[in-house]
C-alpha positions in Angstrom: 194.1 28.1 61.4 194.4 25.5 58.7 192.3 24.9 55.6 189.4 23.5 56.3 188.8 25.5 59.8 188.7 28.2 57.0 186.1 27.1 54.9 184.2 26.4 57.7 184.1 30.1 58.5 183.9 31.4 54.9 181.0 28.7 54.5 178.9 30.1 57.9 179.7 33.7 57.2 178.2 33.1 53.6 174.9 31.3 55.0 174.5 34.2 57.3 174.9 36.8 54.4 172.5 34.5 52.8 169.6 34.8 55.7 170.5 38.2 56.2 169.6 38.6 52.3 166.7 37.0 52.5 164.9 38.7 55.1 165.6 41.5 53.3 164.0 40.2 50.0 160.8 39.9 52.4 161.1 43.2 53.6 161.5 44.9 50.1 158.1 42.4 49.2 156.1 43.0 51.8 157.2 47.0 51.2 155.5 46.6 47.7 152.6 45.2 48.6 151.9 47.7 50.7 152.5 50.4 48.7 150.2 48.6 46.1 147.1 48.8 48.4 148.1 52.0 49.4 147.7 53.0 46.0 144.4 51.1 45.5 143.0 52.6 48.7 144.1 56.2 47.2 142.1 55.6 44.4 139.4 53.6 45.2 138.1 55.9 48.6 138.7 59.1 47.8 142.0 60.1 48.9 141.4 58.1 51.7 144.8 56.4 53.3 146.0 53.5 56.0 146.3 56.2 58.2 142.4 57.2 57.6 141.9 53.7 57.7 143.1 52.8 60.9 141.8 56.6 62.1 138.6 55.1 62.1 139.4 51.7 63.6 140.4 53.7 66.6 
């Protein structure tokens, strides 16, 4: 394997790491948010949770 057939491997590999980070980056966001409204909902009804919330959708 010469050179550039290197690069070329080193260059995928690192946009893969690079998705791979990213869709973690949305997971931890998307995480936070969530336990931001869980923490509104805790507060604003009374102990009340998602899991109360969705309770009652059901």
């Amino acid at each position: 394997m010469d050179l550039k057939n290197n690069i070329k491997v080193f260059s995928a590999f690192k946009k893969t790491v690079d998705g791979l980070y990213s869709i973690i980056t949305v997971i931890r966001v998307l995480a936070v948010i969530l336990l931001v409204l869980q923490a509104v909902f805790l507060i604003t009804e009374n102990g009340k949770s998602f899991a109360n919330l969705f309770d009652k959708v059901n």
